[in-house]
Residue frames as a rotation matrix with the C-alpha (Angstrom) as fourth column:
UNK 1
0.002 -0.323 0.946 12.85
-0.920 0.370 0.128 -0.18
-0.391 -0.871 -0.297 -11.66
UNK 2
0.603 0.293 -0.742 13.96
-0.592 0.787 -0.170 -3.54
0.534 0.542 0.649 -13.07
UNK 3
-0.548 -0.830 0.104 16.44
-0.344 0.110 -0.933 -4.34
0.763 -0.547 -0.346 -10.34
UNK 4
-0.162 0.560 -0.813 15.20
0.370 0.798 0.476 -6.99
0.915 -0.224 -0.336 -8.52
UNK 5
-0.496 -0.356 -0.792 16.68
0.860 -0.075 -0.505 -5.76
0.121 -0.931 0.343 -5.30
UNK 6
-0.928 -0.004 0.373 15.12
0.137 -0.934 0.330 -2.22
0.347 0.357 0.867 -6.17
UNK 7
0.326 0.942 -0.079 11.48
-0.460 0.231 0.857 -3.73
0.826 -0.243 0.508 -6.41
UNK 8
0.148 0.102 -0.984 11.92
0.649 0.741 0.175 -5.81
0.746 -0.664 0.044 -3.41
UNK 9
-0.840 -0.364 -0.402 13.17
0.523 -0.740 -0.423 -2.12
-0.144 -0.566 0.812 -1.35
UNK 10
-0.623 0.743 0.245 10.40
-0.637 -0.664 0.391 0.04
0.453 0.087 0.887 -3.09
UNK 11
0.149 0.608 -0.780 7.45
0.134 0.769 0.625 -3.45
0.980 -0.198 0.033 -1.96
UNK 12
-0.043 0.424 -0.905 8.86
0.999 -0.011 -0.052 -2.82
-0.032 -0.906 -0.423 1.93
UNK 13
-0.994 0.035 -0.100 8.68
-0.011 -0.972 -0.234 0.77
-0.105 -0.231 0.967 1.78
UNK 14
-0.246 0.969 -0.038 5.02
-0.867 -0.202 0.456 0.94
0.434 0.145 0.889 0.57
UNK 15
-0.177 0.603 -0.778 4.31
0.395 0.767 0.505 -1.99
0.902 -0.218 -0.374 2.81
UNK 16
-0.556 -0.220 -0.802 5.17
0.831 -0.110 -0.546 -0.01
0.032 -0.969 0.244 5.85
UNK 17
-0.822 0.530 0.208 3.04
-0.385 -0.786 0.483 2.82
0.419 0.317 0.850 4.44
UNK 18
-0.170 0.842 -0.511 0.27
-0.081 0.505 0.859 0.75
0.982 0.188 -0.018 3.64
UNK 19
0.021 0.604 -0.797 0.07
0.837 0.426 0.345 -0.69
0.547 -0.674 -0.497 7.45
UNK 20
-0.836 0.078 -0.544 0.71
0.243 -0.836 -0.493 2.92
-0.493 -0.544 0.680 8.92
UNK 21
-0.900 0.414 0.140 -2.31
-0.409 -0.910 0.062 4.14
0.153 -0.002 0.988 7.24
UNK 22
0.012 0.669 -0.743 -4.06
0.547 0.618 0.565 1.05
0.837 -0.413 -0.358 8.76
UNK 23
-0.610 -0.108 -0.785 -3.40
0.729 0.312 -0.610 2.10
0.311 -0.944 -0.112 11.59
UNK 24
-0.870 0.381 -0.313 -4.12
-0.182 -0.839 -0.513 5.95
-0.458 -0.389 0.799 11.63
UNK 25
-0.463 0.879 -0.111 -7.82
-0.271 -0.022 0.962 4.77
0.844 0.476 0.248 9.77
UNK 26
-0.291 -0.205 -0.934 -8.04
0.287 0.913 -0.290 2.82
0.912 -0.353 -0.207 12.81
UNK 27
-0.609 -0.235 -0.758 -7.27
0.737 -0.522 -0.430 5.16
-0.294 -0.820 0.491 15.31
UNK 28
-0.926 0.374 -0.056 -9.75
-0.377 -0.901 0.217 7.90
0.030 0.222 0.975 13.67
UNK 29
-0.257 0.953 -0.158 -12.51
-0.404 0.043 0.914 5.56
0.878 0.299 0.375 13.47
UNK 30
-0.383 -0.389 -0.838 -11.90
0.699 0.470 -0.538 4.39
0.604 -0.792 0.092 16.93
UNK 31
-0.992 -0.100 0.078 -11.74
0.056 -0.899 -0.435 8.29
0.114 -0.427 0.897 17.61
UNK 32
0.069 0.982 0.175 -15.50
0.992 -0.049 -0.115 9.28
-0.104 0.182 -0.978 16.41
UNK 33
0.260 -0.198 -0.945 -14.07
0.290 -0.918 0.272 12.68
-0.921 -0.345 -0.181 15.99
UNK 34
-0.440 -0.892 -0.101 -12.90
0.355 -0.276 0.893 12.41
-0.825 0.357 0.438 12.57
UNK 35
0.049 0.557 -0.829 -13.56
-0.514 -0.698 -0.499 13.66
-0.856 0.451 0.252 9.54
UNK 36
0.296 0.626 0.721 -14.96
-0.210 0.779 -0.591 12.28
-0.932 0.023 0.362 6.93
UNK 37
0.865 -0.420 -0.273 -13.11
-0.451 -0.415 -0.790 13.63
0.218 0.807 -0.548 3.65
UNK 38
0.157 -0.751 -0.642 -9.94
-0.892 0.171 -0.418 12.92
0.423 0.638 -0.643 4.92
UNK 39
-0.132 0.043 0.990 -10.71
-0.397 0.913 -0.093 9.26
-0.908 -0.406 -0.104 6.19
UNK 40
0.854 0.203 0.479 -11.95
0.322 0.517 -0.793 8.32
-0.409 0.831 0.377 2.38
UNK 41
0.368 -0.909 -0.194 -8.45
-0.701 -0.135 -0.700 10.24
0.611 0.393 -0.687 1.14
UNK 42
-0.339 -0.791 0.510 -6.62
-0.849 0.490 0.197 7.64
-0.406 -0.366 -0.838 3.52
UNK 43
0.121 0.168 0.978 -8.36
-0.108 0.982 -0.155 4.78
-0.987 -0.087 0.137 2.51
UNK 44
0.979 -0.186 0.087 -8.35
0.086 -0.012 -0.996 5.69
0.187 0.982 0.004 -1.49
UNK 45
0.121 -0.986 -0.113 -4.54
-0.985 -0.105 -0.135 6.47
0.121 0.127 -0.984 -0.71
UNK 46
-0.182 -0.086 0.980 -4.53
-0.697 0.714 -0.067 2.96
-0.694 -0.695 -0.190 1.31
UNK 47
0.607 0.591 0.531 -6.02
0.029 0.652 -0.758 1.22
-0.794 0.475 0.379 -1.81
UNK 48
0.889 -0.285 -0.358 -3.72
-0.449 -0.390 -0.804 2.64
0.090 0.876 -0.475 -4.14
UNK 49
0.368 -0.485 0.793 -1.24
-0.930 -0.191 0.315 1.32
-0.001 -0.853 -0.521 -2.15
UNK 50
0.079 0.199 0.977 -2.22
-0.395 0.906 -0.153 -2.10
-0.915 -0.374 0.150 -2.47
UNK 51
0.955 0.281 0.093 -2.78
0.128 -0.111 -0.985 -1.80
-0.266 0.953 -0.142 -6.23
UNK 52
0.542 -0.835 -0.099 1.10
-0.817 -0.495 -0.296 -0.58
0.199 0.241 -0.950 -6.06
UNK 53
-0.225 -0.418 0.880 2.05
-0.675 0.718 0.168 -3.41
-0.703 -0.556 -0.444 -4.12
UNK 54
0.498 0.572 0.652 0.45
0.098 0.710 -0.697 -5.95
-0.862 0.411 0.297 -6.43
UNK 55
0.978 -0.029 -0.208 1.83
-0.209 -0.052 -0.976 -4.77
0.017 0.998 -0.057 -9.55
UNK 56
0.217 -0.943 0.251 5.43
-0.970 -0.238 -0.056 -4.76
0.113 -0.232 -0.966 -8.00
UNK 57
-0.168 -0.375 0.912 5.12
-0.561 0.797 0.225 -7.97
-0.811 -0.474 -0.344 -6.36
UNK 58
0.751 0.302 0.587 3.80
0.292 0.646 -0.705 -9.68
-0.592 0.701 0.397 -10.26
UNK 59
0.525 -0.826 -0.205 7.27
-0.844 -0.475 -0.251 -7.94
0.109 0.305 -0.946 -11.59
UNK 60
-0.348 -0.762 0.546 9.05
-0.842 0.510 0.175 -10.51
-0.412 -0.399 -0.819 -9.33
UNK 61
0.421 0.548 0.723 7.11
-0.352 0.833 -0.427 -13.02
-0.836 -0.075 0.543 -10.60
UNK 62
-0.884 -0.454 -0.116 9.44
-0.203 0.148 0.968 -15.05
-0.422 0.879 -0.223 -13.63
UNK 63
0.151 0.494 -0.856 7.76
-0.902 -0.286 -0.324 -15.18
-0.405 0.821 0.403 -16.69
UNK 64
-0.418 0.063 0.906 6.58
0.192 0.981 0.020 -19.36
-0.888 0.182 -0.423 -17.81
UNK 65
-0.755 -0.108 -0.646 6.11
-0.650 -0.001 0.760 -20.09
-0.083 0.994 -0.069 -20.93
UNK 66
0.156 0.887 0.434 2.59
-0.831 0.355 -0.428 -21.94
-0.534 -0.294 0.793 -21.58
C-alpha cells in the first residue's frame, strides 16, 4: 500500500473496527456475564488495531529532512 488514497481507506476501515470492538468490550463488561478469554482476545485484537493504525497514519506523514 503506497497509495495515499489506499492508506487513508485501509486507516477508516480499521478505525471503524477499532471503535466496534470498543463497543462490544463495553457491552460485555457492562454485561457481567462474559467471559474472560474472549474479552482479553478483543482487547489484544483492539490493541493491535491501534498499533495498525499508528503505523499507517506515520506512512502519511512526509518525510523532513533534519
Amino acid at each position: 500500500m503506497t497509495d495515499v488514497q489506499d492508506i487513508q481507506r485501509r486507516l477508516i476501515e480499521l478505525d471503524v473496527e477499532h471503535r466496534d470492538l470498543d463497543a462490544v468490550i463495553a457491552m460485555l463488561t457492562l454485561d457481567g456475564h462474559h467471559d474472560q478469554l474472549q474479552l482479553r482476545r478483543l482487547k489484544k485484537r483492539k490493541l493491535q488495531l491501534k498499533d495498525h493504525i499508528t503505523l499507517l497514519k506515520m506512512q502519511l506523514v512526509p518525510d523532513v529532512p533534519a
